[in-house]
LUMTI-325318 format. One record per atom (N, C-alpha, C): residue number from 1; atom name; x, y negated, z negated. Coordinates in nm, 2 decimals. Atoms other than C-alpha are relative to their C-alpha. Example, Ala and Ser with C-alpha at 12.3 -4.5 7.8 and 13.67 -1.06 7.14 Angstrom:
BEGIN
     i   at     east    north       up
     1    N     0.09     0.12     0.00
     1   CA     1.23     0.45    -0.78
     1    C     0.09    -0.12     0.00
     2    N    -0.09     0.11     0.00
     2   CA     1.37     0.11    -0.71
     2    C    -0.08    -0.11    -0.08
END
This chain:
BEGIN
     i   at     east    north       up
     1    N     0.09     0.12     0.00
     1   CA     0.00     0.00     0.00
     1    C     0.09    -0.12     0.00
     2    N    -0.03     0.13    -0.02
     2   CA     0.10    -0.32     0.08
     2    C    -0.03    -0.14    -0.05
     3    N     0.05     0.09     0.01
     3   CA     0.02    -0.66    -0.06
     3    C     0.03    -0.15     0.08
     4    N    -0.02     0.13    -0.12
     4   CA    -0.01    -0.99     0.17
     4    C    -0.09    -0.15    -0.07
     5    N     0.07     0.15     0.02
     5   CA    -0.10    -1.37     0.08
     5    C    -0.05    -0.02     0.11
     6    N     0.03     0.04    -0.15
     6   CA    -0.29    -1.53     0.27
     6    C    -0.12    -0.10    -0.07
     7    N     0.09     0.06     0.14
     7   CA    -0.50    -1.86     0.17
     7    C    -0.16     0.02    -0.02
     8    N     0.14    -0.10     0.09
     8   CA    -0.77    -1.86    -0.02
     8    C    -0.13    -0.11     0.07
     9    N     0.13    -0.02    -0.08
     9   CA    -1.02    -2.03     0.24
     9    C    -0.01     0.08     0.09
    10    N     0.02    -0.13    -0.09
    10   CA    -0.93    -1.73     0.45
    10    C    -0.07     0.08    -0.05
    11    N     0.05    -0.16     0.09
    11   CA    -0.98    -1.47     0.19
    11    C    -0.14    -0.06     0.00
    12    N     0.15     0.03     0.06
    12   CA    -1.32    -1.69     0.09
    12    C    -0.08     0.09     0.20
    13    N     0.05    -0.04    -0.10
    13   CA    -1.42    -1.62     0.46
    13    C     0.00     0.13     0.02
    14    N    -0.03    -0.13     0.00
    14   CA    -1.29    -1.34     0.49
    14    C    -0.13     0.09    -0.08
    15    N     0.07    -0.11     0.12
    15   CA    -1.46    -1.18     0.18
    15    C    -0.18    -0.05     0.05
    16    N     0.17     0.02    -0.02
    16   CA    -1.87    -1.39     0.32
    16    C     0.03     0.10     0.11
    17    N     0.07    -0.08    -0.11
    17   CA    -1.83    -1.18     0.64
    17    C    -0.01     0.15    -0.05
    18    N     0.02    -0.13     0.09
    18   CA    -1.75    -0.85     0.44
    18    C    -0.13     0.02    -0.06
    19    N     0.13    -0.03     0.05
    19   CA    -2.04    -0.87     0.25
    19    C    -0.09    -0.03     0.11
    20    N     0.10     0.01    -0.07
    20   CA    -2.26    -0.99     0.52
    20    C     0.01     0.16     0.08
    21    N     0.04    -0.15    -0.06
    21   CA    -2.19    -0.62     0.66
    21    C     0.04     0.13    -0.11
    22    N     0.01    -0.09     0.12
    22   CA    -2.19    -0.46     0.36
    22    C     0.10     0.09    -0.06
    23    N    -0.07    -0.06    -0.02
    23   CA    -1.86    -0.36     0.32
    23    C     0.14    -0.08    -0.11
    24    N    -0.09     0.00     0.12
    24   CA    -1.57    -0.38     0.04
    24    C     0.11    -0.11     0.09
    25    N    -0.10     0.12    -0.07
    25   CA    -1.29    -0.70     0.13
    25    C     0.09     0.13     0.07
    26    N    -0.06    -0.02    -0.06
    26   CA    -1.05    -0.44     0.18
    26    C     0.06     0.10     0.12
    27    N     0.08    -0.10    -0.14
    27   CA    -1.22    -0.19     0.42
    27    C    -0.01    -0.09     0.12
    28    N     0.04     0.11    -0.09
    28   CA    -1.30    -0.49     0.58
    28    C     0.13    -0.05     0.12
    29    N    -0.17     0.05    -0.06
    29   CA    -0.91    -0.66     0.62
    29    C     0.02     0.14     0.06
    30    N    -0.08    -0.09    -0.07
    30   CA    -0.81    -0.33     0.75
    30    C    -0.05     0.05     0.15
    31    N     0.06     0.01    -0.15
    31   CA    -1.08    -0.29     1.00
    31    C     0.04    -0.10     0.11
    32    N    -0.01     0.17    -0.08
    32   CA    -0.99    -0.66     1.15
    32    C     0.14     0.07     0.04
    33    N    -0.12    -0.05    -0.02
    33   CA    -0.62    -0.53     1.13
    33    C    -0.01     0.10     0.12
    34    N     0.01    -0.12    -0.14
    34   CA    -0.68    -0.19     1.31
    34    C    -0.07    -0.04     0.15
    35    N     0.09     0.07    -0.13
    35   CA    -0.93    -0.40     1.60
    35    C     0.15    -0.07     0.05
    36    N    -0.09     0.11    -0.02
    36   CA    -0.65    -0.64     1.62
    36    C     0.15     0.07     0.08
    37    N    -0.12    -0.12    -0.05
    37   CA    -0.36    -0.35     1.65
    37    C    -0.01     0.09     0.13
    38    N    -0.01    -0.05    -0.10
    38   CA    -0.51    -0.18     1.90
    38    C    -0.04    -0.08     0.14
    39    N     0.02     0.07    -0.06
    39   CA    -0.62    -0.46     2.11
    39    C     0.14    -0.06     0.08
    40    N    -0.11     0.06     0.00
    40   CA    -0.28    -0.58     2.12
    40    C     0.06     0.10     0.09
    41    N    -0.04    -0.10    -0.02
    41   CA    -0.17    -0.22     2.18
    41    C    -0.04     0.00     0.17
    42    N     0.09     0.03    -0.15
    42   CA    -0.42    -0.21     2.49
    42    C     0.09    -0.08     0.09
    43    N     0.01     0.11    -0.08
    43   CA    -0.28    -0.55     2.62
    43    C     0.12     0.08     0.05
    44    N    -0.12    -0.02    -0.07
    44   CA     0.07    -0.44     2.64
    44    C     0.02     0.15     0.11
    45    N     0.03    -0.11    -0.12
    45   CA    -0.02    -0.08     2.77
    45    C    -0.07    -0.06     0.18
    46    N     0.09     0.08    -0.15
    46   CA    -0.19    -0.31     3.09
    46    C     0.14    -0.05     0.06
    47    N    -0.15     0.09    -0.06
    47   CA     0.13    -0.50     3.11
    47    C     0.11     0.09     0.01
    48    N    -0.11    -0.10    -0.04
    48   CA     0.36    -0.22     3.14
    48    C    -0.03     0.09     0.12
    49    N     0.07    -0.06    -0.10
    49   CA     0.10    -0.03     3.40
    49    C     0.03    -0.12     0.13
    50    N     0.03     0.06    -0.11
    50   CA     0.11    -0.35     3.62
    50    C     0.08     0.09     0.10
    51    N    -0.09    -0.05    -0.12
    51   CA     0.20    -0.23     3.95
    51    C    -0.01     0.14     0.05
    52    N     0.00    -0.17     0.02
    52   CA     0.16     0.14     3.89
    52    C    -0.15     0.05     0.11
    53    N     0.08    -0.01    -0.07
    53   CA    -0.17     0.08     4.08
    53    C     0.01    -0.03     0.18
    54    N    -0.08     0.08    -0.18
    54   CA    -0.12     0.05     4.52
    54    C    -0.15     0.03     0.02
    55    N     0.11     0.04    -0.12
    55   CA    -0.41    -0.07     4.72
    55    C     0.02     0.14     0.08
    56    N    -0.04    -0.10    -0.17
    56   CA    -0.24     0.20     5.02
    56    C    -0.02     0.11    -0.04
    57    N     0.05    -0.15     0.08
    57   CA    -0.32     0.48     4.79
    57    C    -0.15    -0.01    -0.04
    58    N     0.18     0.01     0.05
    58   CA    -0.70     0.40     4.71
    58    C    -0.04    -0.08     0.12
    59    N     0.09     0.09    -0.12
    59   CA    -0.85     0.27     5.07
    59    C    -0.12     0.06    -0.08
    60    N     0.14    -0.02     0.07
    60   CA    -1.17     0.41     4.88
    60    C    -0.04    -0.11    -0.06
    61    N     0.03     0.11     0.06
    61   CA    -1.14     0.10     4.68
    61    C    -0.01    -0.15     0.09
    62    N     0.02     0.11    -0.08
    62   CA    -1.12    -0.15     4.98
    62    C    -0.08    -0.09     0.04
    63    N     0.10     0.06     0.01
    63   CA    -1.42    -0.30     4.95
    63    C    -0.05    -0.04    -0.17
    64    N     0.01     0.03     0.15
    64   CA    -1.37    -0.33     4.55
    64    C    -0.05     0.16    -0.04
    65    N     0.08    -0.09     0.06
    65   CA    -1.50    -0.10     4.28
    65    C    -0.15     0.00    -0.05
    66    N     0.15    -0.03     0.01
    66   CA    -1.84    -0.18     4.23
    66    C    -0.03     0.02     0.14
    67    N     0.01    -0.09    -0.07
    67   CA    -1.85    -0.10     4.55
    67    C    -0.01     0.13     0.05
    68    N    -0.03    -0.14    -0.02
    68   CA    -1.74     0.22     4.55
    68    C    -0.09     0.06    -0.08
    69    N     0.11    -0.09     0.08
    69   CA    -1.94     0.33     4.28
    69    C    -0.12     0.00     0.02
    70    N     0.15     0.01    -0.05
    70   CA    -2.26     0.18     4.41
    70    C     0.00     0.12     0.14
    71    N     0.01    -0.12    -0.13
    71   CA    -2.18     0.41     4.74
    71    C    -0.01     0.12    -0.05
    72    N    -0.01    -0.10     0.04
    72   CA    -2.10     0.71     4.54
    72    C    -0.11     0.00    -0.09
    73    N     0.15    -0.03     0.06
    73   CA    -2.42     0.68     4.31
    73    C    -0.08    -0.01     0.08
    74    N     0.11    -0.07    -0.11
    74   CA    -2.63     0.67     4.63
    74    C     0.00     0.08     0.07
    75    N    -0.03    -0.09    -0.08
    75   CA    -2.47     0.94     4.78
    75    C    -0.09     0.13    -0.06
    76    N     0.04    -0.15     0.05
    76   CA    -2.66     1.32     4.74
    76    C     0.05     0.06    -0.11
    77    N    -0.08    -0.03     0.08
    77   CA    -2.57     1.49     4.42
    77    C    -0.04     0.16     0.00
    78    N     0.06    -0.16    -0.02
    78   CA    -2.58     1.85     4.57
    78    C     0.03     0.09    -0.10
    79    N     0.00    -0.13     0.07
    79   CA    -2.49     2.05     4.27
    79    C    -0.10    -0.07    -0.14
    80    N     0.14     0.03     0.07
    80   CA    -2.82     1.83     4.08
    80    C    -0.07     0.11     0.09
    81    N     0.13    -0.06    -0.08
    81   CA    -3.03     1.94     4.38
    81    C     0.04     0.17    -0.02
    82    N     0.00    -0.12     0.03
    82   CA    -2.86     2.30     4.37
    82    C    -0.03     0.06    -0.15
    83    N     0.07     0.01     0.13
    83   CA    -2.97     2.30     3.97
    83    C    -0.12     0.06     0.03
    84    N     0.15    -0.01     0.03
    84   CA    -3.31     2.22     4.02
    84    C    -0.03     0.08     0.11
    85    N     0.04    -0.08    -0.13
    85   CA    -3.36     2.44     4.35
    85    C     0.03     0.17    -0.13
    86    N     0.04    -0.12     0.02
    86   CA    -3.24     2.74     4.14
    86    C    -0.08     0.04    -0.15
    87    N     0.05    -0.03     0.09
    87   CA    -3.42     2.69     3.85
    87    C    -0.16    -0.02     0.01
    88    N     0.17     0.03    -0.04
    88   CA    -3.77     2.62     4.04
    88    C    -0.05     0.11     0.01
    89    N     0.11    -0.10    -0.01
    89   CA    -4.06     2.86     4.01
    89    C    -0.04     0.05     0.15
    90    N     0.04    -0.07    -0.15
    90   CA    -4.09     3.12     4.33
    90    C    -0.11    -0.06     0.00
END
């Protein structure tokens, strides 16, 4: 365990939003902590990836990705239809 200053119109804040979700100060600080750590974590995983992605390897995506996925959700989903075809009553 660790102990950390930090002033005391933080902590006041700190401690009204804790209670407003019903929840102990230091369950609280650690949740903000862990959100904050993995966010951070995220950022720099993105920033180490740049690049790792090529256009010339995904022409599927050449028209963007909501594109793509709007095309592929209106496409046939033949192993639905083969589902319900073998589970229908002769």
């Amino acid at each position: 365990m660790v102990n950390v200053e930090i002033p005391d119109a933080l902590a006041q804040e700190i401690d009204r939003l804790a209670e407003a979700e019903h929840k102990q100060f230091p369950v609280y600080v650690a949740e903000l902590l862990w959100q904050d750590v993995k966010r951070r974590q995220q950022r720099q995983a993105l920033l180490e990836a740049n690049g790792a992605w090529l256009a010339e390897d995904h022409p599927e995506l050449a028209d963007g990705g909501a594109a793509y996925v709007e095309r592929i959700r209106s496409e046939p989903d033949e192993r639905f239809d083969e589902a319900i075809r073998s589970n229908q009553l002769p």
